[in-house]
C-alpha positions, 0 to 999 in steps of 0.5 A, a space after each residue: 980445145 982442151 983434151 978435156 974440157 971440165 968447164 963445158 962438161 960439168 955445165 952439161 951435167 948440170 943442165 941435163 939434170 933435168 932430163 935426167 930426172 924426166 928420162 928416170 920417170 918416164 923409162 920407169 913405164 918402159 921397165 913395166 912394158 919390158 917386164 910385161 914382154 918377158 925381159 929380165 932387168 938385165 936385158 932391158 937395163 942393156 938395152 936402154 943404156 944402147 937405146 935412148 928412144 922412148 917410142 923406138 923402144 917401145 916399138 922394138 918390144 912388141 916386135 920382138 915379142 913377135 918374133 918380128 925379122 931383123 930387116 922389119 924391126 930396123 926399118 921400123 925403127 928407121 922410121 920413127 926415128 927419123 926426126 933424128 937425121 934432122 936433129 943432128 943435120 941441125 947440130 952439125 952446123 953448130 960443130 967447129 968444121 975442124 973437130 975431129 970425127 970421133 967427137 962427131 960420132 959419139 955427140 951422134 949416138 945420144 941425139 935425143 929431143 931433150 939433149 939437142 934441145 940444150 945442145 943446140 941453145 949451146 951459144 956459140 959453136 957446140 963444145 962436144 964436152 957439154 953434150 958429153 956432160 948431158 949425156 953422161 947424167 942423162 943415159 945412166 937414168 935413162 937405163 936406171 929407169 927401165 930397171 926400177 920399171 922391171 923390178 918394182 912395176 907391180 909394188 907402185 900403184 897405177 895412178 902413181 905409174 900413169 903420173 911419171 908418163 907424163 914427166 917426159 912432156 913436163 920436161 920439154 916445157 922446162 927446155 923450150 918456155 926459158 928460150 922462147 920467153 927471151 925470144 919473141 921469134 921463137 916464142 912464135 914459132 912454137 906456137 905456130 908449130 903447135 897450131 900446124 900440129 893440131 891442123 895436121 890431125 884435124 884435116 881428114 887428108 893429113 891426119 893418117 900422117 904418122 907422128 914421126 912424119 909430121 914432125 918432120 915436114 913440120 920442122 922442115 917447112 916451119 924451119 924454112 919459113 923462119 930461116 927466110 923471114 928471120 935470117 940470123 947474121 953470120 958472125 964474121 971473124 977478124 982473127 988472122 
């Protein structure tokens, strides 16, 4: 691998345009939520650009405006987050095992559900400069949201302020319909995934499951039960 690879970061900016432009409107809510706690454009502004988690964030606000401990707010943040661990467990096998640790660090500090949505449909082993691409469109707007939600979130009407909420899951649709048209095995999985999700709100027993749990056990089992049934055969490599 090049010292920089131009080809794989321009593509990842390319393709994390979408996200990008999803991250603007939907961090646009965020900025209104921050403002409504006392943040300056400036503090949330910084805190979006270290922070690229919608429900983290949100989170942390009300927490801080409680003036809630250091060890709480980490733990909770640890919670919700945890799907996370998962994601970059799955993108950790699709890194070349030669590359070098800082490349793996920082790909692990923008591990959103968009950017390992692209990264991990990256065919082949992940290049670092692809995700690095995503992220460098896709963590200016994140953060450049938030600002415009502080500064202008009482000049938008409401009706105009509860559409962009909404973008984030226009979003996913434009990662996930693409692959799952060209594969009747993931087309499948999502649809189970989306099933089992409704289950688990349906059944009395299962539904005081938080959110970030149920992802998790979803994609661990449904992960699983696709891994056994559909096997995909390793590569074998002739070089010498």
């Amino acid at each position: 691998m090049t010292l920089v690879d131009k080809e794989a970061f321009q593509k990842g900016i390319k393709d994390g345009i979408p996200i990008a432009l999803g991250y603007a409107a939907v961090s646009f809510a965020l900025g209104i939520a921050a403002r409504n706690h006392g943040f300056s454009w400036l503090e949330a502004t910084v805190m979006s650009l270290m922070n690229n988690t919608s429900a983290g964030e949100f989170a942390a606000l009300e927490l801080i405006r409680v003036n809630a401990p250091y060890a709480e707010l980490a733990l909770t943040q640890l919670i919700i987050n945890l799907r996370y661990l998962l994601m970059s467990c799955a993108l950790s096998q699709k890194l070349d095992e030669h590359l070098p640790f800082y490349h793996r660090f920082l790909i692990g500090f923008d591990v959103t559900d968009e950017i390992f949505g692209i990264s991990i449909g990256y065919p082949g082993k992940l290049n670092p400069f692809y995700s690095y691409g995503a992220m460098a469109i896709s963590i200016p707007c994140w953060a450049f949201g938030t600002c415009m939600g502080v500064l202008l979130g009482n000049v938008l009407p409401q009706s105009i302020v509860s559409a962009l909420s909404v973008a984030l899951y226009g979003m996913f649709l434009a990662i996930v319909i693409p692959p799952a048209r060209e594969s009747k095995v993931l087309a499948s999985v999502v649809l189970v995934s989306m099933a089992a999700s409704i289950v688990f709100d349906w059944i009395p027993f299962l539904s005081w499951v938080s959110g970030g749990m149920k992802i998790i056990v979803l994609t661990v089992l449904l992960s699983l039960g696709a891994a056994i049934l559909f096997p995909i055969e390793e590569e074998v490599s002739h070089e010498k």
